[in-house]
N, C-alpha and C positions, 0 to 999 in steps of 0.2 A: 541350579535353582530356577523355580519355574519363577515366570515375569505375571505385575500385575497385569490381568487380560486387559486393560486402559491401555498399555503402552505398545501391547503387541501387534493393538489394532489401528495402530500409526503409519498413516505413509512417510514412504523418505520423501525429503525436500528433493523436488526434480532441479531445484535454481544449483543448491550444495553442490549435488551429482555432480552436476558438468560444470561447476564452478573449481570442482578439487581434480576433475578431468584435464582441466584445460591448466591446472596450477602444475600437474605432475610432467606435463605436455613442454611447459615452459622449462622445469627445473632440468628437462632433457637438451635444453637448450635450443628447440622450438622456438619461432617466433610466431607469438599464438594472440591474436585480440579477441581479446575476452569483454562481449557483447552481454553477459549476464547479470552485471551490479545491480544492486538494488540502494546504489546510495550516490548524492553529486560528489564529482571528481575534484570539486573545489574544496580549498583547507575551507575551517573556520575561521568565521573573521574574527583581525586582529585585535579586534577593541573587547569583542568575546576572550579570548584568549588571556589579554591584558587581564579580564576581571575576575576569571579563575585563581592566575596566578595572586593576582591580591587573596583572592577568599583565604589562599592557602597559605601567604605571609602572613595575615592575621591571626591564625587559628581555628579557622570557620572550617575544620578538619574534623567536628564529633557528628555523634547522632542528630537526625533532626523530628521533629514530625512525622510518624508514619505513612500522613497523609500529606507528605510539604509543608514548605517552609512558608511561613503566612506573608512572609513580602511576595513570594513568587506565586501565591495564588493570588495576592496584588493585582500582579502583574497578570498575570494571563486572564481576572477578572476587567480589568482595561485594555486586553487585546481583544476581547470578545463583544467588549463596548464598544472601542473602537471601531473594528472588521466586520460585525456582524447586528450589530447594535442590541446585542442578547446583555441581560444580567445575572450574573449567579452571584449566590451568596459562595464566603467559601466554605460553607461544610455542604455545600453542591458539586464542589472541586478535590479532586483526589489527584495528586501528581506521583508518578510512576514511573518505573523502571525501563522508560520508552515507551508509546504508542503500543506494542504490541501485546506487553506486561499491562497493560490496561486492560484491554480485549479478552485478555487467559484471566485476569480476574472478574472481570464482567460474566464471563458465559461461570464460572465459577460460584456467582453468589446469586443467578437468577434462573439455571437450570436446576429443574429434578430430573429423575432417570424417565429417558422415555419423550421429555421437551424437545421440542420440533422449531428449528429455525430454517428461516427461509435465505438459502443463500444464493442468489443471482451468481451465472456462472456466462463468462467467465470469472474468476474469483482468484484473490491473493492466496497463496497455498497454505497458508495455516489457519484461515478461516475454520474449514469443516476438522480440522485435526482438534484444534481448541473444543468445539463445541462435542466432541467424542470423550475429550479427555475429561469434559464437565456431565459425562454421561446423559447427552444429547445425543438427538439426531439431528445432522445438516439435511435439510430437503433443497435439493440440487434443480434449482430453474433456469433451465437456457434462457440466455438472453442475446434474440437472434441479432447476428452481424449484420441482418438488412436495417435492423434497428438501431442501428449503431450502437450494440452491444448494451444497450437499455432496459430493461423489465416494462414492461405495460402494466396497468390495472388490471386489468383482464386474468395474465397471469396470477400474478399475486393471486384474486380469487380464487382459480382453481387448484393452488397452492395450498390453501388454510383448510386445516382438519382442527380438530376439537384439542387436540395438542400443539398446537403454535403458541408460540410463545412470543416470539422475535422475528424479525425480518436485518437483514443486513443491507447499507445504504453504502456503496464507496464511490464518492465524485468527489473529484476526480478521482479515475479507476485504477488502479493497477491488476492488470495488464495491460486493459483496453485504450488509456487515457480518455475513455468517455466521459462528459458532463450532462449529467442530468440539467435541464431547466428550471425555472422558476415553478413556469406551468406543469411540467412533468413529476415534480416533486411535490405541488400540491395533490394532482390527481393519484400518486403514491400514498398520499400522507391521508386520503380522505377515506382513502379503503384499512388505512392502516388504526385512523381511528375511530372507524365501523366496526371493527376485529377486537378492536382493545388490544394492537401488537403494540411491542417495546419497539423504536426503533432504533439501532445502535447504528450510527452516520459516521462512519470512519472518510475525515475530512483532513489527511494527513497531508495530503499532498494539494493544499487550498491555496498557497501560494504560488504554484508551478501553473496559471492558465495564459493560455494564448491569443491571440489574436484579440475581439471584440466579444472573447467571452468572462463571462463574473460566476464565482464563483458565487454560490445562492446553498448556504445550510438551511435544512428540513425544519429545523429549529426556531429559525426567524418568520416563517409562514403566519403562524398561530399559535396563544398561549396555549393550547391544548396541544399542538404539536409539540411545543416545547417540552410540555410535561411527560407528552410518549417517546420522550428524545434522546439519547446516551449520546451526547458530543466526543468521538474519538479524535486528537491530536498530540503533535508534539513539536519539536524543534528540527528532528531528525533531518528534515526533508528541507524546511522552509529554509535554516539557517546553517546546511552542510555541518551537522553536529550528530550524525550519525551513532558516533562511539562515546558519546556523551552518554545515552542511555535516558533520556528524561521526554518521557510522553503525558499525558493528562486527560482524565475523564473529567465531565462536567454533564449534571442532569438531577434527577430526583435526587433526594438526599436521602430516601432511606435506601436505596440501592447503594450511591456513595459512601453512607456511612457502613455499610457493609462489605465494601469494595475495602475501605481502612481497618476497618477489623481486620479483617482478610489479612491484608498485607503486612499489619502489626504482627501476626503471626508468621509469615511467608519470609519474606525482604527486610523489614524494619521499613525504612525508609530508601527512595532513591539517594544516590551520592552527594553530598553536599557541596560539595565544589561541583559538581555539574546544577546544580539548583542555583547556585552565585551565578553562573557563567550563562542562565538560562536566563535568571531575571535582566541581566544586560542586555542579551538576545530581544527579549522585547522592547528596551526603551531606547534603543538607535539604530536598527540593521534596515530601515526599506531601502535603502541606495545599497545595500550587498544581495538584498534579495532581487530586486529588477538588472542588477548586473547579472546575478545567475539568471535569471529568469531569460535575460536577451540571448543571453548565451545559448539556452536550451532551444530556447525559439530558432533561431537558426541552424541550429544543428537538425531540429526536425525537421522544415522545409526540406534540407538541401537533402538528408537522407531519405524521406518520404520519396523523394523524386528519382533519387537512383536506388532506390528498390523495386518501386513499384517499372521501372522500367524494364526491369528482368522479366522474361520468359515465363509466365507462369505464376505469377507473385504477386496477389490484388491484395489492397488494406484499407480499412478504412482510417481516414487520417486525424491520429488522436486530437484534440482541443486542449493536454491537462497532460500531468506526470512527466517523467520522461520515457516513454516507452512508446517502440511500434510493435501492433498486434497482427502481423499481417497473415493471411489465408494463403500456405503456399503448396495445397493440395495435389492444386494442377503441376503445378515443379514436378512436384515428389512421383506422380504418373509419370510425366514427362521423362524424367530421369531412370524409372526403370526399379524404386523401391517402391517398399512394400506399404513403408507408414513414415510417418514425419519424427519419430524418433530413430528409425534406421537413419532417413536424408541426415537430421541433425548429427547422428554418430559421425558419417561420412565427411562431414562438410570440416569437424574439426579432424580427424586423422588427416582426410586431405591437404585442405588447405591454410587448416590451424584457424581457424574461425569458430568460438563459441559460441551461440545457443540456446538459447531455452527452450524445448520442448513445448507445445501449448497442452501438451496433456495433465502436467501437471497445475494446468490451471482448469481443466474441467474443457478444453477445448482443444481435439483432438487435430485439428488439420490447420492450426496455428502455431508459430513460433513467436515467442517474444524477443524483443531487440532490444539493448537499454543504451541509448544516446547519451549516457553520463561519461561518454571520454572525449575524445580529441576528433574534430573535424577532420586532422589530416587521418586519423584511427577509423574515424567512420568511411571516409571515401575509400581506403584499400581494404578493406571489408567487402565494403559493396562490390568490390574490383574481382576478390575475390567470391566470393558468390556467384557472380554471376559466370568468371569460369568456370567453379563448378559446373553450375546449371549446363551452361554452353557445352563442356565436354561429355556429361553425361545423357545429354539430349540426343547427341549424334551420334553416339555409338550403336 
């Protein structure tokens, strides 16, 4: 049976690849740390947890709203009061089947064939898949590492042709953990509504920043920003509810309300017992979230410091997510291979150390790190890396 030409012209997930590499590596009974997650290692909290298991003594077990449950657009309409000081009504708010089920319906109800989005690379790897699968084109803009992996104005300009449509905003980044600024995000937001772009601000990972940085949505700038705005978030990331599955859009409402059509057709509704366990997730977790949060923060210091000590291994050091994006080009000479997907092959046969290629993220002479395990996990990593490096340097 031949496949629709949509799906044929899909890349594999590179995070998958070497995440089912390194699973088959263990099952051989390998001892293999696996640097690839894309999710925190912490459970959910218990008071979360407690309010599922209620939903589901009550019965709060049928269908609900397509587009959520109206207490939980409540709630995420007083998170966004609160965090950000934005209001949405809620037929502004669409709650989804995760963050990402937001996104595949977004490019879904605002692309025709032949729409052009602008996506900053490096970039999360189902970005430009989505926007194919909506019969788009992704328009792939480096966003150089001297820049801390930023877009400029400037860019963006030479970017926009008579088919743009969209632009993508991710701050914090994944991969890069880079954050856009206040300033930086107005001079994005002013060219973007000179263009008349949509901008879709995938702000999922808004709780994870570090140091003496704030996180600052494109959204809160100006009402006009606001109204070129698609708010991408969810639970996933801020409250380790991963497998919960409940993300949310927030923006115009006739895009919203098309985003619910959509999905009245597609899903029904996200899970209802994760929509219970979601609205508790907003009304008491900041002391679970600054405990992850501290957690991450230290885990990145201490591992920024023994990588970047390696041979060969410069990065610029994220502010946001959990992830390092480090450039380790010169290694990969160093050592004698061809490309940073060969070194990454090598590094898990060798010495059982996972990976992520930066190719799959639109950035060739990077690899991604993800600091969602264990400190004592991170430093024999590192330990391990760097014999690599060391023994293949000197042969």
């Amino acid at each position: 049976m031949k496949l629709a030409d949509r799906v044929q012209s899909l890349t594999p997930s590179s995070t998958l690849a070497i995440t089912a590499k390194a699973k088959s590596l263990k099952q051989q009974g390998h001892d293999v740390i696996g640097l690839g997650a894309g999710e925190p290692d912490f459970n959910t909290p218990q008071h979360i947890l407690e309010a599922a298991k209620q939903a589901m003594e009550e019965g709060k077990t049928k269908y609900t709203p397509a587009g959520g449950l109206p207490e939980l657009k409540k709630a995420i309409y007083e998170k966004f009061l609160r965090d950000q000081q934005l209001s949405y009504d809620p037929s502004e708010i669409i709650v989804t089947n995760g963050a990402k089920h937001a996104l595949y319906t977004l490019f879904q109800v605002i692309l025709n064939p032949g729409d052009e989005v602008i996506v900053p690379a490096p970039y999360w790897v189902s970005y430009p898949e989505q926007i194919k699968l909506a019969q788009g084109n992704p328009v792939i803009v480096n966003a150089l590492e001297d820049n801390q992996f930023k877009l400029t104005p400037e860019q963006i300009e030479q970017a926009i042709t008579e088919r743009t449509k969209a632009i993508i905003i991710n701050s914090p980044s994944n991969p890069t953990g880079s954050i856009y600024s206040k300033e930086e995000l107005q001079a994005l937001g002013d060219v973007c509504i000179k263009h008349n772009l949509l901008i879709v601000s995938d702000e999922i990972y808004e709780k994870l920043v570090y140091g003496d940085e704030k996180h600052v949505s494109i959204a809160q700038l100006s009402d006009q920003l606001k109204e070129n705005t698609i708010i991408i978030n969810g639970v996933s990331k801020s409250h380790s509810m991963t497998g919960w599955r409940i993300g949310y859009a927030a923006g115009n409402e006739t895009v919203i309300k098309a985003m619910t059509n959509l999905a009245s057709h597609s899903t029904s509704n996200p899970t209802s017992i994760s929509q219970y366990a979601a609205i508790e997730a907003y009304s008491q977790s900041e002391e679970e979230i600054d405990k992850m949060k501290n957690a991450f923060e230290d885990r990145l210091n201490k591992l920024y410091d023994w990588i970047t000590a390696i041979d060969g291994i410069s990065c610029v050091k994220p502010k946001g997510a959990f992830y390092l994006f480090p450039n380790i080009q010169k290694a990969v000479e160093n050592c004698g291979f061809s490309s940073v997907d060969e070194w990454v092959t090598a590094l898990l046969e060798e010495e059982k150390v996972a990976l992520v290629p930066g190719s799959g993220f639109g950035a060739d002479q990077n690899v991604r790190f993800s600091y969602a395990t264990s400190l004592d996990q991170l430093e024999e990593a590192a330990k391990r890396i760097k014999k690599f490096v060391d023994k293949h340097a000197t042969r």
